[in-house]
Structures are given as structure tokens and as C-alpha cells.
N, C-alpha and C positions, 0 to 999 in steps of 0.2 A: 413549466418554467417561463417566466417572462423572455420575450428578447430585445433588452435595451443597448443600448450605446453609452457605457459609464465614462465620467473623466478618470483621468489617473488619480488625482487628488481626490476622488471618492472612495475608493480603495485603501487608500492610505490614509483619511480619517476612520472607516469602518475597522481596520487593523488597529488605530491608535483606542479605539473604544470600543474594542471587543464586541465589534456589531458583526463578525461573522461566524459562522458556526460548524460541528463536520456530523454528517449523515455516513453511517458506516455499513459496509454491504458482507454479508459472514461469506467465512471459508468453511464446507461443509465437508465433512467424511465421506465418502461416495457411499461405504458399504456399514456405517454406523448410524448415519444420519448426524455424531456429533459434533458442535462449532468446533473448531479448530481454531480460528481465528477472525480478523475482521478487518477488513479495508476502510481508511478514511476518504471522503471526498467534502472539500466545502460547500459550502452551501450559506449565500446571502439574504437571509429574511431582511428586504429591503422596503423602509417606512412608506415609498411610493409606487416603486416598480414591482413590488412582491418579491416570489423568490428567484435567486439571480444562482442559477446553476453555475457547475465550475468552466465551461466553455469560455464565457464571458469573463468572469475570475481572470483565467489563469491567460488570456488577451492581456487583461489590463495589468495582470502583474508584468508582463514582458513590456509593454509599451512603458512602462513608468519605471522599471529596474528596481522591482519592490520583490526581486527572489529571495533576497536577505530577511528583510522584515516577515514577509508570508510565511516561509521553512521555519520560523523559528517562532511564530504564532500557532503554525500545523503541530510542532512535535510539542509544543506548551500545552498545546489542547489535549493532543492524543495522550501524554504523559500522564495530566490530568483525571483523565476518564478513564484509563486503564487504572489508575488508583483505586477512583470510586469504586469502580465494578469489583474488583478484589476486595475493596471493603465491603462490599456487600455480598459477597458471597456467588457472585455472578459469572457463568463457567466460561471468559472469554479470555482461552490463555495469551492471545498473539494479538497484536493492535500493530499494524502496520501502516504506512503511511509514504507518499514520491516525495522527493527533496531535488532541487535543480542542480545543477554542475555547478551554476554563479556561487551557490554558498557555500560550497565544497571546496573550492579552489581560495578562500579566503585564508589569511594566516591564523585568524580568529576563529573556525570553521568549529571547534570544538563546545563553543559556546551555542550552537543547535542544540544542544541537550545540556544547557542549563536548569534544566526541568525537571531533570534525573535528581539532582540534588535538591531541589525547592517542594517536590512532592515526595520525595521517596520510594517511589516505585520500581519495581523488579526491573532492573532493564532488560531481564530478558524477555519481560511483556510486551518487548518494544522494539519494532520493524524496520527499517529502513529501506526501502526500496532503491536502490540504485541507478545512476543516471546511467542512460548507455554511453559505452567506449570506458567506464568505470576500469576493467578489468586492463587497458592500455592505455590508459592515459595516467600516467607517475602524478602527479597531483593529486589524482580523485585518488586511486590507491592509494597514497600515504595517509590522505585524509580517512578514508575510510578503515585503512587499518589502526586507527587511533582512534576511532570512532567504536569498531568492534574491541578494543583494550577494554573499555568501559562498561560491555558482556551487553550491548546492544547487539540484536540477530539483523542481520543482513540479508535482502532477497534478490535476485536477479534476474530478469527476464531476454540477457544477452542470447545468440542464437551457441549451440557448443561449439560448431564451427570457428568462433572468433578467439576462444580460448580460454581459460584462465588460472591466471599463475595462481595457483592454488596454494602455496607458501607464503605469501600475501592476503589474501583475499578468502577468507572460507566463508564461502554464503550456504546461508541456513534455510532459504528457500530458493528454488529454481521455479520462475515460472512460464509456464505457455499462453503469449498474452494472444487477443487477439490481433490479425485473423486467423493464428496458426491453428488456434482452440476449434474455430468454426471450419476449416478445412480440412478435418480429421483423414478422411482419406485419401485427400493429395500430398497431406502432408505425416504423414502417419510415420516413416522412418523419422526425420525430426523430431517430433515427440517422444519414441521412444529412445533417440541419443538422450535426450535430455532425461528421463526417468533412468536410464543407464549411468548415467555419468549422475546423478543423485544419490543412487543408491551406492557410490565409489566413495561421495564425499558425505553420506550419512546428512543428507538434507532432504527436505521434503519436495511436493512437487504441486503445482499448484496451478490448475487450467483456469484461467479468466474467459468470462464470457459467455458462459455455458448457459443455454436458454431451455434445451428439451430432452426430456428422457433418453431421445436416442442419442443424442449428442454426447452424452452423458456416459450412457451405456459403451460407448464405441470408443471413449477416453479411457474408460476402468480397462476394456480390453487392450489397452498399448499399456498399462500400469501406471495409469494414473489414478491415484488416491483421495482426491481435493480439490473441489474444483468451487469457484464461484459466479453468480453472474443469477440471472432474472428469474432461471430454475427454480430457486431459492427465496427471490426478492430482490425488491431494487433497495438503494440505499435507504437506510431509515434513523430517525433520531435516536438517537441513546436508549431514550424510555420504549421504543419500539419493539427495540431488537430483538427479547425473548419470544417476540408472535412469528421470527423466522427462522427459530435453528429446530425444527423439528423436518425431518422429511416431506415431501409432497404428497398426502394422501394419506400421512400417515394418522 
């Protein structure tokens, strides 16, 4: 990845000309090998600096207050692509994707998934990662429980300690982001609240960052099912993605 210094007004012409794009990273079966689903992250094929990873991105989306525009470029694309892929017969049931607080808290907020209606796609192909403090902060909750009316699935990465009002808010993915993923053994009761309190509210589980067999190994034995991260592959284009949902080795 390049590492440049972008203006804000760079960003915000590549969003008005659909000059940016998402490389998406699968969520695998631990014990099938099969995708589960798929993470979006952007990715700027830029005409002079090359490609402009999401670091830089998501700098310049905060310094320019471009959360609005971007979320709603992110879930355009991702809505998009999960279409195709079900058009073509391509076995990626979940497309998930992060949305900031700033677009959530808008009156307008529902208009993120103006995309659901212009493509027609299953909204339940379709992710929503949530911002943290989601589950206490009466804003994001409302927004997002009018967000899930619409049979978009919901993922959280909140720790179970913090809580959540579960008559509000049903998320459909819980996951273990990192570092918690990578300190399996310091953090091992953790993980396993969270595979606990999943299987209370019939949602999945899903470890980020998973790099090595035994990492890997040591997550299935706390009961975790799903895991994604380098194990598997790094992010890849659309056209890629079949060359990473099979097992390692297999």
C-alpha cells in the first residue's frame, strides 16, 4: 500500500466518481471450511499514488466529516455486490460492512440503505457492523432498531460486560475483534461469555484476526465457529474471492 498524505477534497471527488472500491476478507467455518460470509474494507486504486489502503481513507474521511457520504457509498457498493454474487450463483450469504456513529445519529439515517430498494437485494445478505457504545447510546439504538425493521442483520463487537438491551437491539453476529481474538489465553473466559450469551440470543460468533492454525484451534475449543483474518487470506477483489473460501491445505 502506498503511504501518502491525501487532501480532504480528494476523497470527496473519488466518492463523487465512484473512484473508490471494497476488497472483501471471508468469514470461514472453522469445522466445514464453508464461507459464511464476507467483510468489506475500501480500497483506493489511486491514478498516481497507487493503492491507498483504508488507514489513510478513513484519516481523511474524519478530518473532512465525509462519514455521511462514505457509509452510504460503503453500503451502495456492498448492496450492489451482494446482488451480483446471488446472481450468479456465488455461495456468499452475509456481506457485512462498519458504518460510523455521525450517520447514525442523523434524522435521515435511514437513507444508508437506499440501496436495498435500487438493487433489490435480500437484506438479509446485508451486515451492519455497529459503532461501539450502540447498545447505550438511545440515538444509535433507535436508529438501528429501524435499521434492523428493514431485515438488515446486525453485528457487534461490544465487550458482554457492557450489556445489551436485548429488546431493542438483536444482533445477529457477536464478534471477537482483535486483540481479544489474539490473546486467546489471557482472554479465554471473555470469549467464551461471548459464545454464551450468542447462543442465548441465536446469533453467530465470529473471531477477527485469526492468523495460525493454533490460533484457530484454541478459538474452536472456547466454541467459537467463524473465524476470519490472514488464516484464510487478506482482503481481495470480488473476482478473487472464490481462490479463498476453501481451507488451508485443503
Amino acid at each position: 500500500m502506498a503511504i501518502v498524505r491525501l487532501r480532504p477534497g480528494d476523497l470527496k471527488h473519488a466518492l463523487e466518481a465512484g473512484a473508490l472500491s471494497l476488497h472483501y476478507q471471508p468469514q470461514v467455518h472453522i469445522k466445514t471450511g464453508r464461507l459464511e460470509g464476507v467483510e468489506a474494507f475500501v480500497r483506493w486504486p489511486h491514478p498516481i499514488h497507487g493503492m491507498i489502503g483504508p488507514g489513510e481513507i478513513i484519516r481523511v474521511v474524519e478530518e473532512a466529516r465525509l462519514h455521511v457520504e462514505f457509509d452510504r457509498w460503503v453500503v451502495g457498493a456492498i448492496c450492489r455486490q451482494a446482488k451480483k454474487w446471488r446472481t450468479e450463483g456465488a455461495p456468499v450469504p452475509v456481506v457485512a460492512a462498519n458504518v460510523w456513529s455521525e450517520t447514525l445519529r442523523r434524522p435521515d439515517a435511514l437513507r444508508l440503505l437506499d440501496a436495498l430498494a435500487e438493487t433489490g437485494v435480500d437484506p438479509k445478505m446485508i451486515e451492519i457492523e455497529c459503532p461501539r457504545g450502540s447498545t447505550v447510546d438511545p440515538d444509535l439504538t433507535r436508529a438501528l432498531v429501524k435499521i434492523q425493521s428493514l431485515g438488515v442483520r446486525l453485528a457487534s463487537e461490544e465487550p458482554v460486560t457492557a450489556g445489551r438491551p436485548r429488546g431493542q437491539l438483536r444482533f445477529d453476529t457477536l464478534k471477537i475483534p482483535f486483540p481479544i481474538s489474539r490473546e486467546y489465553v489471557a482472554k479465554a473466559k471473555a470469549i467464551a461469555a461471548v459464545v454464551a450469551e450468542a447462543k442465548t440470543i441465536q446469533a453467530r460468533v465470529v473471531a477477527d484476526s485469526v492468523e495460525s492454525t493454533e490460533q484457530e484451534a484454541a478459538l474452536a475449543s472456547l466454541g467459537v465457529e467463524i473465524v476470519q483474518g490472514y488464516l484464510y487470506g487478506p482482503e481481495v477483489a470480488p473476482s478473487e474471492l472464490r481462490t479463498l473460501i476453501t481451507r488451508p491445505g485443503a
